[in-house]
C-alpha positions, 0 to 999 in steps of 0.5 A: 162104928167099926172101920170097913175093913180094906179089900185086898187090891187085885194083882196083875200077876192074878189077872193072869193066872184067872182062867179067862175067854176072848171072843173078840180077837182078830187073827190079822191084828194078833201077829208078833213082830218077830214073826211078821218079819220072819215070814216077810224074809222067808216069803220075800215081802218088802215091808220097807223096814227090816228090824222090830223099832221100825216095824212098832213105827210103822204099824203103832201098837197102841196108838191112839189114832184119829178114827176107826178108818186110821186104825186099820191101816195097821192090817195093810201090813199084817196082810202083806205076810199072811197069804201062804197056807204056811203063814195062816198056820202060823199065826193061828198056832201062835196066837193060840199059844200066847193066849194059853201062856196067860190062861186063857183057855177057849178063844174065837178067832175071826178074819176073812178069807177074801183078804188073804188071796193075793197069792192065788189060795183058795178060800178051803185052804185059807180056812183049812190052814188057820182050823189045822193051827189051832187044833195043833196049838189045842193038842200042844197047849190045851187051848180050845177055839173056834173060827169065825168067819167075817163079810167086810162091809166096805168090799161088797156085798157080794164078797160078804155072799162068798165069806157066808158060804164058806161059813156054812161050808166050814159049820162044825168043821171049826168055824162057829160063826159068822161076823161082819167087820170093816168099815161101819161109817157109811157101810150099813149092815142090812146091806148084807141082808142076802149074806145073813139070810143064808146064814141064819137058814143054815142056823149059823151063830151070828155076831156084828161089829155095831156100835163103834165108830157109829151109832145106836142105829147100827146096833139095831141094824145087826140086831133086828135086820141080821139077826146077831146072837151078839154084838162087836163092841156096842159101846154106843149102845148107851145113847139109846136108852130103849134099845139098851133096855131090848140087850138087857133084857134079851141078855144079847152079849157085848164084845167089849175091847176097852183099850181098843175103843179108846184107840180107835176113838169110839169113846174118848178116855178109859174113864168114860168107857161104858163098861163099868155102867153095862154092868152094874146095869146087868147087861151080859159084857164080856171083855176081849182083845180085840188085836193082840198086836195092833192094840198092844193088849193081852187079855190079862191087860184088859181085865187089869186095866178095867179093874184099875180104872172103875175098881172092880168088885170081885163079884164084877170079876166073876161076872166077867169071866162067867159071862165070856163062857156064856156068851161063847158059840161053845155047843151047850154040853160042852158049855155047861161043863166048862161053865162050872169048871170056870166058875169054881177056878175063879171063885178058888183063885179070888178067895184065896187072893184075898183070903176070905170067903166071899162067895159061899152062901 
């Protein structure tokens, strides 16, 4: 019998250059450390550091914490400097481009306006500013992106009322979708059911963080009370074998962010992550970022991560990349095309790694 003959091991300099989405990305967890202090100096904020080793110290990057609550400690910085229109333009412009350096060629961003009015703007200008980033970042980088809007369970549900407003207001004038994120543990999506119906009535794309700090219930809520075309994480979807079978079978996308969910104590180790699982079963996964800054990750890391850690088929790859351009709020003309243009890149850049032709029929 013949020695099966090794597969070329996969880079993390190819990871890179693979063209990739994220759909996952949270604007206020994405900032560079340069930049937080810079606007901290420019608009007089008091961080209570004033060098990047005490600003890491304080927010963590990386850090696994005690719980999802513990996480999200690391916005009540990223805020403090992200309440002028000048700073939100940044951001978005920023963020775009470190993800167009690593080839990253559509993204969603997601935030809430309610949380940057501290200093009196505007829920228009708030989303106006952030919209006009990123279409300056697509004009300059070739990166394409959409908005989406988030209701914060753990405020209200009348703020969540508000945030769908706009998102209706703001529907094809760069926001794509409407999220619910925060808090899950106590805080029950169909809480927000008035939020969503108005959503829904205006045929708004709909995802919901579900299934990360609490359990299968959680999903069912975003899915059959709030109607969620996708769902934030989902790594706890595995306890509930049924409602794993319904996401399978109703191909409802899973916005993975591996390193984040370990930090966040939503699975405990990389290894006992799900990810690999959801996919050989044929569940639509995709895999995303999370917060650039607060999870010290970029998208080539996870991608690189996922591989090391479960040995990912060259198939597994294309399945990842080609289900991040099918699960996007992307218009489908538009989809169709950027579809087929991904999927030969991918399928090019793979064969030529590992020279040999795995795809052709």
């Amino acid at each position: 019998m013949k020695n099966k003959k090794k597969m070329k091991v996969f880079t993390r300099e190819f990871f890179k250059q693979l063209p990739k989405t994220d759909l996952h990305v949270h604007l206020d967890g994405s900032l560079r450390l340069e930049t937080i202090l810079d606007l901290a100096k420019k608009d007089k904020v008091d961080l209570g550091v004033d060098n990047i080793e005490e600003l890491k110290k304080l927010i963590g990057p990386g850090k696994i914490h005690k719980s999802l609550d513990d996480y999200l400690k690391g916005f009540d910085i990223t805020l403090k400097v992200l309440q002028t229109r000048e700073s939100l333009y940044r951001a978005a412009y920023e963020l775009a481009q470190d993800c167009a350096l690593e080839n990253v060629g559509y993204i969603e961003v997601r935030y809430s306006p309610v949380l940057h009015t501290q200093k009196g703007l505007s829920a228009t200008v708030i989303v106006e500013s952030v919209v006009e980033g990123l279409k300056d970042a697509q004009k300059d980088f070739g990166i394409n992106s959409g908005v989406i809007i988030c209701g914060i369970r753990n405020i209200s549900t009348e703020v969540s009322m508000r945030m769908a407003e706009l998102a209706v207001a703001y529907k094809n004038r760069g926001v794509v979708a409407f999220d619910l994120a925060g808090a899950e543990y106590n805080y029950p999506a169909k809480d927000h059911l008035q939020a969503f119906s108005l959503i829904l009535s205006n045929n708004v794309n709909v995802t919901i963080h579900a299934g990360e700090a609490y359990g299968p219930d959680s999903i069912h809520q975003a899915l059959h009370y709030c109607g969620a075309h996708r769902v934030g994480h989902g790594v706890r979807l595995i306890e509930d074998g049924d409602l794993l079978n319904y996401v399978t079978d109703h191909r409802i996308p899973l916005e993975l962010c591996p390193s984040s969910n370990v930090q966040t104590g939503a699975v405990k180790t990389m290894e006992e992550h799900p990810v690999k699982f959801y996919l050989d079963l044929g569940i639509r996964v995709t895999l995303n970022t999370d917060n650039r800054l607060i999870t010290d990750t970029t998208m080539t890391d996870e991608y690189y991560t996922v591989y090391k850690t479960f040995d990912l088929s060259p198939q597994n790859i294309l399945d990842l990349v080609i289900n991040g351009v099918k699960s996007s709020f992307i218009p489908f003309e538009y989809k169709k095309w950027y579809l087929r243009d991904i999927k030969k890149k991918t399928v090019e850049l793979i064969e030529k790694h590992i020279g040999e032709d795995m795809f052709s029929n």
